[in-house]
C-alpha positions in Angstrom: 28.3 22.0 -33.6 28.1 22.8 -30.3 24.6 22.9 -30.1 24.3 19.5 -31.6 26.5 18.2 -29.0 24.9 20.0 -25.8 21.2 18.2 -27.9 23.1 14.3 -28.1 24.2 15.3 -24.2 20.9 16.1 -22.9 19.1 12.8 -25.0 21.8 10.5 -23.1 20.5 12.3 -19.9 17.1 11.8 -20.5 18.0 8.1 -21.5 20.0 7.3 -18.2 16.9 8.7 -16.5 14.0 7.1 -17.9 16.6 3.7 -17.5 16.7 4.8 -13.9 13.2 6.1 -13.0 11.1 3.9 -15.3 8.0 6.0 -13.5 9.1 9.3 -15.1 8.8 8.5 -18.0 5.4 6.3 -17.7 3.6 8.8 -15.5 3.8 11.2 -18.1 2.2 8.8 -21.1 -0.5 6.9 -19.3 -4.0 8.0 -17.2 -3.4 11.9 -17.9 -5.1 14.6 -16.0 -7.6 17.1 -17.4 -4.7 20.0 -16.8 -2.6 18.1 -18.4 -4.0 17.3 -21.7 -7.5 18.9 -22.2 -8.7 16.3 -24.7 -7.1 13.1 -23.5 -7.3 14.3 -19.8 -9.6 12.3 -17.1 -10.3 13.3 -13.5 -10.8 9.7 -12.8 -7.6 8.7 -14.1 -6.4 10.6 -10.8 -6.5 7.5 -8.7 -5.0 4.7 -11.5 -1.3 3.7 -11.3 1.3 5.9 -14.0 1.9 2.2 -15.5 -0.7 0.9 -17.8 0.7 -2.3 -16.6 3.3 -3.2 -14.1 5.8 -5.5 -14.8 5.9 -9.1 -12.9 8.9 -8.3 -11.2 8.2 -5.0 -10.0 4.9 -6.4 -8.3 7.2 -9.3 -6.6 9.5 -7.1 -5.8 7.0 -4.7 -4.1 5.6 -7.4 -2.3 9.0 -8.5 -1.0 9.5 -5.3 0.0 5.8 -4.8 1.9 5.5 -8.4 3.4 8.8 -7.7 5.8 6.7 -4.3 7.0 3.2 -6.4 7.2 4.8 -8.8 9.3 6.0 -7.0 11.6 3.1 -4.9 11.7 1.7 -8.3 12.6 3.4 -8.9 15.3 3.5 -5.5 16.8 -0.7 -4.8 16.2 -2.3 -8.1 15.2 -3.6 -6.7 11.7 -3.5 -9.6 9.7 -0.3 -9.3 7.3 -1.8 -10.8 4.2 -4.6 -8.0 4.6 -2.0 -5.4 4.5 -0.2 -6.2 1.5 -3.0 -6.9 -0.5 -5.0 -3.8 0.6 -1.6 -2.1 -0.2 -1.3 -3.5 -4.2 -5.5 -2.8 -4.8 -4.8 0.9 -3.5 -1.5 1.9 -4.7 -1.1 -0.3 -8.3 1.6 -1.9 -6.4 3.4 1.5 -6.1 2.5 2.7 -9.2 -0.4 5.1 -8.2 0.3 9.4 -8.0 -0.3 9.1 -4.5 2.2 6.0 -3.5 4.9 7.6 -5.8 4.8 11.5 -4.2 3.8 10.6 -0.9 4.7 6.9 -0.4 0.7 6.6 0.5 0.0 3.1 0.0 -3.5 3.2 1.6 -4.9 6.2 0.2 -5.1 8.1 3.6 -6.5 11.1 3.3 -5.7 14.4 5.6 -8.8 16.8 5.2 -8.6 20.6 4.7 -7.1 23.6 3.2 -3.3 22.9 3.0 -2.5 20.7 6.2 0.9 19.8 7.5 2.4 16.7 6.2 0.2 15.8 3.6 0.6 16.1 -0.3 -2.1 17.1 -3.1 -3.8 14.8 -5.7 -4.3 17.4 -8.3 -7.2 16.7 -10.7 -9.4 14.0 -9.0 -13.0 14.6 -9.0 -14.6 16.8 -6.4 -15.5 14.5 -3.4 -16.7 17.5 -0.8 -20.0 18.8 -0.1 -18.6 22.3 -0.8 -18.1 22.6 -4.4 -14.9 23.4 -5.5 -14.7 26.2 -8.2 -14.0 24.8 -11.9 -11.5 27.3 -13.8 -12.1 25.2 -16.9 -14.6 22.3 -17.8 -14.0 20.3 -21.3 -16.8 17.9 -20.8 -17.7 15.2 -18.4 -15.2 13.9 -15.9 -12.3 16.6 -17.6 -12.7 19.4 -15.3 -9.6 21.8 -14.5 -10.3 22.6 -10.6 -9.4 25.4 -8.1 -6.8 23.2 -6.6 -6.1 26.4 -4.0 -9.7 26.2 -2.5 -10.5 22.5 -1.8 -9.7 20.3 1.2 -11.1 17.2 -0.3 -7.8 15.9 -2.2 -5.1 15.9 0.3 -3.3 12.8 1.4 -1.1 12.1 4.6 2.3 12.1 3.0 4.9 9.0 5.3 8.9 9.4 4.4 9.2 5.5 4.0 6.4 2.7 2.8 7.4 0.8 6.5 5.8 4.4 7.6 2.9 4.1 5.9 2.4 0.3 6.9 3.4 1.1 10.5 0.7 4.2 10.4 -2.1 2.0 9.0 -1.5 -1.2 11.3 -0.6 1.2 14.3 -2.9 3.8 14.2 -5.9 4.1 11.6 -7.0 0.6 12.0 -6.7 0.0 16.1 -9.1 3.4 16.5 -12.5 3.1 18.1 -14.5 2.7 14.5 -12.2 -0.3 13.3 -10.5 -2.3 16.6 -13.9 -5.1 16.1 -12.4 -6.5 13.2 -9.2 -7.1 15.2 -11.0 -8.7 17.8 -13.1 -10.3 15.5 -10.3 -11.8 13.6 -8.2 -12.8 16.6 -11.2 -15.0 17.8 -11.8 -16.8 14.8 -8.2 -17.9 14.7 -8.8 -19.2 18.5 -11.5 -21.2 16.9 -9.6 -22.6 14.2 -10.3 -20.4 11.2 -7.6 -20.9 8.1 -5.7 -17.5 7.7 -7.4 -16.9 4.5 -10.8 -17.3 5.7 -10.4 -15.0 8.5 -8.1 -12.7 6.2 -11.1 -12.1 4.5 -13.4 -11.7 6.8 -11.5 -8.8 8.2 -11.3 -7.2 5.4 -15.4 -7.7 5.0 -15.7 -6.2 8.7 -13.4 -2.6 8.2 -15.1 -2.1 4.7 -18.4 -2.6 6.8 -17.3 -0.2 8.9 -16.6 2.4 6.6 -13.0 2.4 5.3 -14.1 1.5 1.8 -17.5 2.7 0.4 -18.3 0.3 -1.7 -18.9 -2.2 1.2 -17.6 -5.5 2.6 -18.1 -8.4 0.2 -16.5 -5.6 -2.5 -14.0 -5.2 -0.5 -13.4 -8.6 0.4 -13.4 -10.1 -3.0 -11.3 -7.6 -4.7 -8.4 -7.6 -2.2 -9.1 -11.3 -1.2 -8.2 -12.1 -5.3 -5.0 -10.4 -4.7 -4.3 -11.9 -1.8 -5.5 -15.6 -2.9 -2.9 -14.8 -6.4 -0.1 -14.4 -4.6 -0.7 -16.8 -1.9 -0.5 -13.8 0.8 -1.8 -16.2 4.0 2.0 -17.2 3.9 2.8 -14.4 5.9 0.4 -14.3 8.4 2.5 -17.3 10.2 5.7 -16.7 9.8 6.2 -15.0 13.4 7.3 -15.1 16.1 6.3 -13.6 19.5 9.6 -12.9 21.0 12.1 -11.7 18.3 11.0 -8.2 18.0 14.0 -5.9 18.1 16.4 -8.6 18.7 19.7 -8.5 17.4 19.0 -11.3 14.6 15.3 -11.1 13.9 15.9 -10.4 10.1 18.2 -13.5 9.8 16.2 -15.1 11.8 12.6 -13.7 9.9 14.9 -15.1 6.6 15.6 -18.6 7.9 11.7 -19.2 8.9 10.8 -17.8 5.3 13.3 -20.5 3.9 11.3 -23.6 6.1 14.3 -24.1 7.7 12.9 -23.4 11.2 9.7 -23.6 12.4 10.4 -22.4 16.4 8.0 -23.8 19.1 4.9 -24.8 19.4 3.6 -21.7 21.4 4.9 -19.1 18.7 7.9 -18.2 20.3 11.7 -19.0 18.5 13.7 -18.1 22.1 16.7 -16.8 20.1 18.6 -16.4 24.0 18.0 -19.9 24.4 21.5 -22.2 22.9 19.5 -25.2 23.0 16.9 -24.6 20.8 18.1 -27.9 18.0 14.1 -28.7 18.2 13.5 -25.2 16.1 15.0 -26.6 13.1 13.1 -27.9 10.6 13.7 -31.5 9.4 
């Protein structure tokens, strides 16, 4: 008797967590790994999201979630917003991916080496370095069981938060010397009068160019740009403003402008000191 008790227990348990961590549960039964089932197992199913199809509202709600990041990102760096979040759903299955769920990697970022700091392990993937990696076991094409202590080729730069990961790619990885042209680039076309999408785009073309994805730019540009043109992304590129950052009421603020109930000045500013500001309000 007791046994079948502590058994009904432990089945609610697993129940309330599967209800609670949908991912458990799917990361176990979709895209498996050559270690973890020898015949179904796939190196390439490495990089593929744990769901075989995320839900609607977990992508909106993802997107809620990464827009606020992207836009400030936007402010604070100039990366377009819209590229952001649509780079983030094309390489992290909207959150669903190993490397978004262990490491909150939204961006695949990679940290190269044997065992570096703050980075976390994509077991399985398919060796990407110049110096092989041993194979402890090899059940056919693209189901090999690696060495996983002696590469450096599957290691990704693990962020506590996904506004970490946003703030790291924005701030850092796309303002170094190899990718800061596409910011210029994009910021003049705007000048000129480009529509956010077109110039979304065009960024996108210009860092692929430059080597962040190696399939190339008009890849690049037409498999995020569909994302981005779904969901209508270009919204977010103008819904700034230049002088909230930091302020004590940006978020209600950021909310109302979301809404269409402001709209601020004509220079891109909202001067939230400023007790006159009736003309900010959208009619």
């Amino acid at each position: 008797m007791a046994n079948s008790v502590r058994a009904v227990m432990a089945l609610i348990i697993l129940l309330l967590f599967i209800n609670i961590y949908p991912l458990a549960s799917s990361a176990n039964g979709a895209n498996l790994l050559p270690f973890e089932d020898e015949t179904l197992g796939r190196n390439s199913s490495a990089y593929l999201s744990t769901y075989e199809v995320p839900s609607i509202q977990r992508k909106k709600d993802f997107i809620n979630e990464i827009s606020t990041y992207a836009m400030k990102a936007n402010e604070k760096w100039g990366i377009p917003a819209s590229a952001i979040i649509g780079m983030a759903i094309i390489e992290s299955g909207y959150g669903t991916t190993r490397i978004a769920i262990n490491a909150n990697n939204l961006f695949g970022i990679k940290v190269w080496g044997y065992n570096p700091e703050n980075a976390w392990q994509l077991q399985g993937q398919p060796d990407e370095d110049y110096e092989r990696v041993p194979v402890l076991a090899d059940y056919g094409e693209d189901r090999k069981i690696y060495d996983e202590s002696k590469r450096r080729d599957n290691w990704y730069r693990a962020f506590s938060t996904y506004k970490e990961a946003v703030n790291y790619l924005a701030g850092n990885l796309l303002l170094n010397q190899r990718y800061l042209f596409a910011k210029t680039n994009y910021d003049i076309r705007i000048k000129k009068g480009w529509s956010f999408d077109r110039a979304s785009k065009e960024y996108l073309y210009d860092i692929a160019n430059a080597g962040y994805n190696h399939l190339g730019g008009d890849y690049y540009r037409n498999k995020v740009g569909g994302v981005m043109d779904e969901w209508d992304l270009y919204q977010y590129d103008n819904k700034k403003f230049k002088d909230i950052s930091e302020h004590w009421a940006e978020e209600q603020i950021m909310f109302l402008a979301e809404k269409g109930w402001i709209s601020g000045y004509s220079d891109g500013t909202y001067k939230p000191n400023n007790k006159s500001s009736s003309c900010c309000y959208s009619k």
